[in-house]
N, C-alpha and C positions, 0 to 999 in steps of 0.2 A: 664384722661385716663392713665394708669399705663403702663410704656413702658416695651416691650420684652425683657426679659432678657437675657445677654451678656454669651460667653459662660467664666462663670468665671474657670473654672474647665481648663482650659488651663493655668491657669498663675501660676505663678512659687509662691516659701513658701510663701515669701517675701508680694508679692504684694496683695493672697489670705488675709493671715492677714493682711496688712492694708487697705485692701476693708469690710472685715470681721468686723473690728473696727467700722468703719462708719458708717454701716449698722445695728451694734448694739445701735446707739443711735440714729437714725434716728428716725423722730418724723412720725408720721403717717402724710399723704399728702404731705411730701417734695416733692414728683416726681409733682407731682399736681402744687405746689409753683414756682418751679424749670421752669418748662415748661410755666407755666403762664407769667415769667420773660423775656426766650425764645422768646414769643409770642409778647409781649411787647416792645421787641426791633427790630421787625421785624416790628411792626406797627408804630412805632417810624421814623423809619428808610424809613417806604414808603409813611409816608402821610403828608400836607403840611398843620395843623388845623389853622381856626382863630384864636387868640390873645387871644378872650376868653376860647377856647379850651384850648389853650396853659396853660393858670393859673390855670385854672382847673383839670386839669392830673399832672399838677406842686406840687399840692396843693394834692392831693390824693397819689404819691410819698413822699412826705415830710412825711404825716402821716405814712406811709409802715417802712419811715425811722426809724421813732420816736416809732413804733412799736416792732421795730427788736435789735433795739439799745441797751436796755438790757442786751442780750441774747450773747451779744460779747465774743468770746473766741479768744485763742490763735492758732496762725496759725497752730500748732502741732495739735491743736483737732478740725479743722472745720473738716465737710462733703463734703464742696463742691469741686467738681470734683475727691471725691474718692470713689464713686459709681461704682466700675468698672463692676456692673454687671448691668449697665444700658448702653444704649446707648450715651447717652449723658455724661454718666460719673456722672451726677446732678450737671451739671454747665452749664451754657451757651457761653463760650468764645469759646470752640472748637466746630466745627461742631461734629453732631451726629457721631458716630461709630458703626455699627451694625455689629458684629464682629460673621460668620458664620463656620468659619474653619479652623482651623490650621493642615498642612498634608505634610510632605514631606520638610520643612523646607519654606511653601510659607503660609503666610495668605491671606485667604479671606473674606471678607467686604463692605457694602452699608453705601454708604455714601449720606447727600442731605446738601443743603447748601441754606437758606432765605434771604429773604429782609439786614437784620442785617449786612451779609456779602456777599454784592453787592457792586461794583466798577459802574464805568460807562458804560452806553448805556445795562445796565438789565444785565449782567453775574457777575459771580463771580469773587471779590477781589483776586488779585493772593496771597495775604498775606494770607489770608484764607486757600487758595487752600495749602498755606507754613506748616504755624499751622498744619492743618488735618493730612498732612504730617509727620509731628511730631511727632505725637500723637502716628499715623498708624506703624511707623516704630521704634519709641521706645517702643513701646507694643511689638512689634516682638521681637526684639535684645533680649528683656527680658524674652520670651517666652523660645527663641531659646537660649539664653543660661543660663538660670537660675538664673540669680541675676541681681540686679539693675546697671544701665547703665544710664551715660549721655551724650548728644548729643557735639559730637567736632566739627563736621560740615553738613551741609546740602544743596544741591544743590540743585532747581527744574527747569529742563526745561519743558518750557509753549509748548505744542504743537498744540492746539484748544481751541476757548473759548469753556468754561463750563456754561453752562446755570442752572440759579436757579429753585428751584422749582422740581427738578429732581432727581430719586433713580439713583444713582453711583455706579460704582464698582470700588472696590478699591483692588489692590491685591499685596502684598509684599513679596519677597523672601529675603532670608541672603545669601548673593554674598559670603563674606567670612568672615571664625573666626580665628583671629592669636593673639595668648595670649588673651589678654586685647579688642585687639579691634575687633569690631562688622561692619562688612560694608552689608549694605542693598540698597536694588533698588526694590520701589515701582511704580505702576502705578494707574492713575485716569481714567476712561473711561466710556462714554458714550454711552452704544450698542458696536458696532464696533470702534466705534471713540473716538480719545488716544487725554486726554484734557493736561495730563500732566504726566509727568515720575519725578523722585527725585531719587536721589544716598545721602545716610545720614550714617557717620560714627559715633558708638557710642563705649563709652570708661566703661569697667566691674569697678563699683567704689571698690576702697578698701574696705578692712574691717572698717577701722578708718574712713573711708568717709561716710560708711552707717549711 
């Protein structure tokens, strides 16, 4: 299933061209590949197989490996997770991002989080919940002001577990912009209920830096 597309048309020169890139040598079915991966590591991650199970799935990765191994390039030219007009980006390390609105200096965005990145007793990893964060609020800073941006620091307070399996909202403002730096304040939420808030300062890179 080929996911919903992201609103690209909000991101700044920069990042349109190098989503635009990726998307020009993307092979047909990567989204397909990609989320199979996704999938993969969710089932991984939730099931306890026999032994013989275990060699078997072992042995069918190896060949995925020895398949793909080839086709090696340099970290300047992969694709993966520069899909930014997918939700997931077309990687699987960051939880999905389904990015709905950008309006008034506040983004809005559904988020859900699997098996993959579950901690204990069934909810979500707060690392996870950290990453998303990341993602959510270096997309903003860059939205909001036009060039690329890297993270100086990132706080989240946890305020409720977050249960897996669940559409999220995720929605982020830029608190403030003084030169260089980008200070933001996102939240996670479930319905009514606040799983966790982040304050994340991001730094405008140089020119030389780009």
């Amino acid at each position: 299933m080929t996911e919903l597309e992201n609103r690209v048309d909000l991101l700044s020169g920069h990042w349109r061209e190098w989503a635009d890139g990726a998307a020009r040598v993307k092979p047909d079915g990567w989204e397909e590949l990609v989320a199979g991966l996704g999938a993969l590591q969710d089932a991984v991650a939730g099931t306890v197989p026999p032994a013989d199970v275990v060699a078997e799935a072992s042995e069918l990765m190896a060949r995925v490996r020895d398949l793909l191994a080839p086709y090696e390039v340099a970290g300047s030219e992969q694709i993966f997770g520069r899909l930014l007009g997918l939700p997931s980006r077309g990687q699987t390390f960051s939880p999905t991002l389904q990015i709905h609105d950008f309006r008034d200096d506040e983004l809005v965005a559904t988020t859900r989080f699997g098996r993959f990145h579950s901690g204990n007793n069934g909810v979500v990893h707060g690392g996870a919940i950290a990453v998303m964060f990341d993602d959510a609020l270096g997309r903003t800073a860059d939205i909001a002001g036009g060039g690329r941006s890297r993270t100086a620091s990132l706080t989240v307070d946890f305020r409720s577990l977050t249960q897996l399996d669940r559409d999220l909202e995720v929605k982020v403002r830029v608190a403030r912009v003084d030169g260089r730096k980008r200070t933001l304040h996102g939240t996670l939420s479930d319905g009514e209920r606040l799983c966790a808030e982040a304050t994340g300062l991001f730094l405008e890179m140089r020119p030389e830096q780009a």
